[in-house]
C-alpha positions in Angstrom: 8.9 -1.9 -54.7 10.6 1.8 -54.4 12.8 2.6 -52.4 13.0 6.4 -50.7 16.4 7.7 -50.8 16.7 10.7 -48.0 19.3 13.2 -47.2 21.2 11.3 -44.4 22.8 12.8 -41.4 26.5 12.2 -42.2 27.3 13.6 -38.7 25.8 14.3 -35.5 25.3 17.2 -35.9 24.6 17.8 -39.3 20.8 19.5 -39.5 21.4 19.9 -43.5 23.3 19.0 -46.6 24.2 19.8 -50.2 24.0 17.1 -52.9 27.4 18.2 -54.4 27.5 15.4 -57.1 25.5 12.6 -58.6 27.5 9.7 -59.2 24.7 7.9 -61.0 22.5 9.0 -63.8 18.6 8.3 -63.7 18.3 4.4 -65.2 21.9 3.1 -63.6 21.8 0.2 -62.3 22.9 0.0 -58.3 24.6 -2.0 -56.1 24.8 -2.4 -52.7 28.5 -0.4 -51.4 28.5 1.9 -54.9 29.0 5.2 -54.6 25.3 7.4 -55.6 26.5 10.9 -54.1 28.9 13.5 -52.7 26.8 15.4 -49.8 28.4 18.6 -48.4 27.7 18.5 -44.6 28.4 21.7 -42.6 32.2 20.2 -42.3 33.2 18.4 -44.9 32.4 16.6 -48.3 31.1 12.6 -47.5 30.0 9.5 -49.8 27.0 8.9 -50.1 26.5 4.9 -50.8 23.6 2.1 -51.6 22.2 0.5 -48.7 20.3 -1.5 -51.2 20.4 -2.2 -54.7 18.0 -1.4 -57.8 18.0 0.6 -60.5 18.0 4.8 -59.9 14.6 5.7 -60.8 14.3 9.3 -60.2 16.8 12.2 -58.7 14.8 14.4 -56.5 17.5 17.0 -55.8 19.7 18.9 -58.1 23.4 19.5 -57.3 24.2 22.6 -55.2 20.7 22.4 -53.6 20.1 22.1 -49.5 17.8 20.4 -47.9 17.3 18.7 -44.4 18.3 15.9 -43.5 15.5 13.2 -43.9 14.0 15.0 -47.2 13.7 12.6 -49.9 16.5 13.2 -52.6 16.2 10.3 -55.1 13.8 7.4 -55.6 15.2 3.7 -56.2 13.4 0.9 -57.6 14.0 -2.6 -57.8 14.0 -3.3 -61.8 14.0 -0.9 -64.9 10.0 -1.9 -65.1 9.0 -0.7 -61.9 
């Protein structure tokens, strides 16, 4: 089953973010605690890391782009297969 990866609020008041960098490339393998992301909030850089693992299937958001938070940024699945 996939999983939907969304921009999370890294702050409480954080209404958007910035993908900044991906730290995995499309077909890595994932673990729970790894580091996918660096998200710009409106104060600071923040990691980004796996609440689950999988593989990354699809990267929904480019680097330097904003979106809200709760937009879906990157799809994980749960083998290469899926």
């Amino acid at each position: 089953m996939a999983i939907l990866l969304t921009m999370p609020s890294l702050s409480p008041t954080m209404e958007t973010g910035v993908v900044s960098t991906w730290n995995k490339k499309v077909g890595d393998a994932v673990e729970v605690g790894d580091l996918l992301a660096e998200i710009e909030t409106d104060k600071a850089v923040m990691e980004f890391e796996a609440a689950d693992e999988g593989v990354l299937r699809e990267i929904l958001v480019e680097p330097g782009r904003e979106v809200p938070v709760g937009t879906p940024i990157a799809i994980l699945a749960a083998s290469k297969d899926e």
